[in-house]
C-alpha positions as CSV (number, residue, x, y, z in Angstrom):
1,X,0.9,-1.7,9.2
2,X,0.3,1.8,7.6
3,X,2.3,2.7,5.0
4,X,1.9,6.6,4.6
5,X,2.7,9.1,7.1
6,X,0.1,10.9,8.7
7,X,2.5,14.1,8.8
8,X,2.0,14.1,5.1
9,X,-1.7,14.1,5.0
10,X,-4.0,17.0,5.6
11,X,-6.5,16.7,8.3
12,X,-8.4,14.2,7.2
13,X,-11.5,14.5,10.0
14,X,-14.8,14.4,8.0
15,X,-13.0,13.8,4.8
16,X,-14.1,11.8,2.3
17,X,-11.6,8.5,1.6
18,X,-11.2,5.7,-0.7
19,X,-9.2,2.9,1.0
20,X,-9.0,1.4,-2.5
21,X,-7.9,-2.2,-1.8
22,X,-8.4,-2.5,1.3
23,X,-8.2,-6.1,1.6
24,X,-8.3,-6.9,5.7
25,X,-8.7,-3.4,6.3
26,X,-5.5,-2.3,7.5
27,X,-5.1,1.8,6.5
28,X,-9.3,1.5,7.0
29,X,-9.5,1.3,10.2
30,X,-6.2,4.0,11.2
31,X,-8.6,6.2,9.2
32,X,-11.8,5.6,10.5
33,X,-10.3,6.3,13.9
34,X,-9.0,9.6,12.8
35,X,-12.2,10.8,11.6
36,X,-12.2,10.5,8.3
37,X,-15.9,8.9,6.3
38,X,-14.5,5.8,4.7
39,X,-15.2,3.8,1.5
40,X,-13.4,0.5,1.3
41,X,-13.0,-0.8,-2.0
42,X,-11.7,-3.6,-2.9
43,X,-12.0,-6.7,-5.7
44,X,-12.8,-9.5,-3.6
45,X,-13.3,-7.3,0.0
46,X,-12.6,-9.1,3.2
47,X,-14.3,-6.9,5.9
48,X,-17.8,-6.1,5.9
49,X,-18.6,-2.6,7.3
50,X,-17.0,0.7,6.6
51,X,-18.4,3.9,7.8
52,X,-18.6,4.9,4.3
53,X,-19.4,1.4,2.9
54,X,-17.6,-1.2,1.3
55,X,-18.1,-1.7,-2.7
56,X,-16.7,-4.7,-5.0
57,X,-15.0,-3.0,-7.6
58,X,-12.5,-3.3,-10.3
59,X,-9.8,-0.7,-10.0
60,X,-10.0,-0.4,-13.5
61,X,-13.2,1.1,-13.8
62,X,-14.1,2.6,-10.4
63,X,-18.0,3.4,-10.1
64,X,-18.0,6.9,-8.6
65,X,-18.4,10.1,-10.0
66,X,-16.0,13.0,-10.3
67,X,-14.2,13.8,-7.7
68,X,-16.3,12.3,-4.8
69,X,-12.7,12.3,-2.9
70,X,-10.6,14.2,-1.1
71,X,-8.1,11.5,-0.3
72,X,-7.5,7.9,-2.3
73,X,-5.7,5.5,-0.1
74,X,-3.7,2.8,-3.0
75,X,-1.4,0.8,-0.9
76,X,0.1,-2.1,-2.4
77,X,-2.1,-2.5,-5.7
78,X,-0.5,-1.6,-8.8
79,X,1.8,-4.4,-8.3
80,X,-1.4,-6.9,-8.8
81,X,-3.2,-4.7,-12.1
82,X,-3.0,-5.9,-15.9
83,X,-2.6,-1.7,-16.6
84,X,-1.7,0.3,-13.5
85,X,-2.0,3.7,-15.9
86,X,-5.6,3.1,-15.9
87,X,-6.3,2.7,-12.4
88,X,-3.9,6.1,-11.8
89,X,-6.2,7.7,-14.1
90,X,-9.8,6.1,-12.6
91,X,-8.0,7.7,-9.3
92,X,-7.0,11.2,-10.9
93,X,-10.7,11.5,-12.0
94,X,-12.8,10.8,-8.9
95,X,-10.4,12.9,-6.8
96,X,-11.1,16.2,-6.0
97,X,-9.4,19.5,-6.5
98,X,-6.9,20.1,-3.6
99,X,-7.3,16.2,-3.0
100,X,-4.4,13.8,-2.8
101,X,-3.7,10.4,-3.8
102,X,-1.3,8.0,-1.5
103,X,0.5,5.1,-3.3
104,X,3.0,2.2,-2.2
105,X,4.3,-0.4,-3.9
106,X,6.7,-2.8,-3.1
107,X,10.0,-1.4,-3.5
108,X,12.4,-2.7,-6.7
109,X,15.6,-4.0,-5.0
110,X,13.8,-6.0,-2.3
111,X,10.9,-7.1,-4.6
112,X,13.4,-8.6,-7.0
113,X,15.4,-10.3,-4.6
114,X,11.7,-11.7,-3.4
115,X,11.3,-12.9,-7.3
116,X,14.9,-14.4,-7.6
117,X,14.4,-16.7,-4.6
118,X,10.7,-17.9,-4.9
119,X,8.6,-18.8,-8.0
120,X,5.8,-19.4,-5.6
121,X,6.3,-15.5,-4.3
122,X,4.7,-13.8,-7.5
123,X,3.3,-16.7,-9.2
124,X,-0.1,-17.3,-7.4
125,X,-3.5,-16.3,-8.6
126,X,-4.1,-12.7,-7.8
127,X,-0.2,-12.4,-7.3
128,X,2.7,-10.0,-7.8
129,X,3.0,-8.8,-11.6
130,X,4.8,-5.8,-11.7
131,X,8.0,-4.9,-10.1
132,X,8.4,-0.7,-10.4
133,X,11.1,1.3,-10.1
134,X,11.0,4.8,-8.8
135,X,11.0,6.5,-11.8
136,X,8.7,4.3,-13.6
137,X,6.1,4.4,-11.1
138,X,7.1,8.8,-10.7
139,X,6.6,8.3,-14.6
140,X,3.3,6.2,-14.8
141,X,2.1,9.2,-12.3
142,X,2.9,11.8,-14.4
143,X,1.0,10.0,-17.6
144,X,-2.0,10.0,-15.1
145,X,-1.8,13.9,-14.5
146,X,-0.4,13.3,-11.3
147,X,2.5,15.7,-10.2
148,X,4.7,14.1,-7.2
149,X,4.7,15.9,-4.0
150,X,6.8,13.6,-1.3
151,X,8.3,10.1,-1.3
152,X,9.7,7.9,1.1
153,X,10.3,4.2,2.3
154,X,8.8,1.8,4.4
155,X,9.0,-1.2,6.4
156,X,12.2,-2.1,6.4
157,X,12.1,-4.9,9.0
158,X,9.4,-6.5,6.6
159,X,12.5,-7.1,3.8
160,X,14.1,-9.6,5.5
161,X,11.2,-12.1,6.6
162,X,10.0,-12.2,2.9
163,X,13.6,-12.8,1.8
164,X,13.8,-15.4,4.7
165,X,9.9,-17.4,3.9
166,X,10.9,-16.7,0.6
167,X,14.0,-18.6,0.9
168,X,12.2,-21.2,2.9
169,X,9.0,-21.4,0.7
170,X,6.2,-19.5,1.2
171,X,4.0,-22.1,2.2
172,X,5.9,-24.3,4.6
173,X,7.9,-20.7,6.1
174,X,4.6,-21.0,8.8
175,X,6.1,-24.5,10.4
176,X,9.9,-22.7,10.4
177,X,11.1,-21.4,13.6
178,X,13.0,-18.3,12.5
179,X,10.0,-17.2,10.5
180,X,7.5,-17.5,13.3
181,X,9.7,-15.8,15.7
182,X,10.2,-12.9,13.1
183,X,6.4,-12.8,12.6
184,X,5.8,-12.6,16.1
185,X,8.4,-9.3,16.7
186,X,7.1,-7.7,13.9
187,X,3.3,-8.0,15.4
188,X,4.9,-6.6,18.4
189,X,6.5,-3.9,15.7
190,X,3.4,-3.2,14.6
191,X,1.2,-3.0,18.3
192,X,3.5,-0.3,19.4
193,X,4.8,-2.8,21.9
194,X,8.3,-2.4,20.9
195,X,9.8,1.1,20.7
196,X,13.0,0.0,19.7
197,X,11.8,-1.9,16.5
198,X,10.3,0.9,15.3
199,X,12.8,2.9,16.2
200,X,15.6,0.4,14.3
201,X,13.0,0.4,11.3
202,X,12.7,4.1,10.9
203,X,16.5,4.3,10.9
204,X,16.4,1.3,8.0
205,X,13.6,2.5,6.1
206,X,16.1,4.6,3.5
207,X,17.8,1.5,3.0
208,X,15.3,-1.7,3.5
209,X,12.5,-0.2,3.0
210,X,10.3,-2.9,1.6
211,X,7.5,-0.4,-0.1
212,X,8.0,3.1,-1.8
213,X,5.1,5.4,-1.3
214,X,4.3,8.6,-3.2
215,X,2.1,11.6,-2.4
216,X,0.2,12.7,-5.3
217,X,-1.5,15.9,-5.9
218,X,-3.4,16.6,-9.3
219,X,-0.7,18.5,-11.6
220,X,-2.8,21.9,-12.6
């Protein structure tokens, strides 16, 4: 499931990446294939090798020099940080000039609704503590020295089954028929197995889009 698109991205073959939080590894591996040297970074990490590594770290206080990057990867992070404007910052100083920084969150309206139906949704350890809108996350940017260079939406087909386990519960959605049946479409989805879904979700993305993600260039 890769947020960005890779249309927005320079070449990224021999480039030097953070895949900051890359919990199972998700965007790592899409950029590993594509060329790119790799660091994954992540709190509590989840994978073990990365051709560039893989560092516990605290996104607060990241423990590499001045711009060692030409690309940070920050998908679905800020939501989880006591004080996303430091870890903007941490990411504005170890890019490098020309470099850019990715970001998704998950997207206001269909976070919210997520909040309204389930406590259990945002109120786990290591859970969901921030809901942005667009211009406060543009803003919180900005602060960091960041200047905004495209934006879009994202999996929209991903909306609905969190409104649906969250409507269920989160933790007994796995033993629910409709959620396992939209679990398993959306790993179809996701495989390239089903052209149409991602065709219907591109078409929904403006709408349902369940993450925003902004492209970040350092603001000279």
């Amino acid at each position: 499931m890769i947020s960005f698109r890779w249309e927005e991205l320079d070449d990224i073959s021999h480039s030097r990446v953070l895949d900051l939080g890359a919990g199972t590894g998700r965007h790592l591996r899409a950029l590993d294939a594509k060329g790119a040297w790799v660091v994954a970074g992540d709190l509590r990490p989840e994978i073990h090798a990365a051709s560039g590594g893989v560092v516990q770290l605290d996104a607060h206080h990241l423990p590499f020099l001045d711009a060692s990057f030409d690309l940070v990867v920050v998908s679905e992070v800020l939501e989880h940080v006591p004080d996303p404007l430091i870890v903007l910052q941490e990411c504005a100083r170890i890019v490098s000039p020309g470099g850019m920084v990715v970001i998704s969150v998950p997207r206001c309206g269909p976070e919210a609704i997520n909040w309204l139906l389930s406590l259990e949704y945002h109120s786990v350890p290591g859970g969901h503590i921030h809901i942005f809108t667009r211009g406060e996350l543009s803003a919180l940017a900005r602060e960091a020295g960041f200047a905004t260079v495209k934006t879009h939406h994202s999996h929209a087909l991903h909306s609905p089954y969190w409104w649906l386990k969250s409507f269920v519960g989160i933790e007994h959605s796995p033993k629910v028929v409709p959620v396992r049946w939209y679990e398993r479409a959306l790993v179809s989805e996701l495989m390239g197995r089903s052209p149409l879904l991602t065709h219907i979700e591109s078409i929904a993305n403006p709408v349902l889009g369940k993450s925003i993600v902004l492209y970040l260039r350092i603001d000279r």
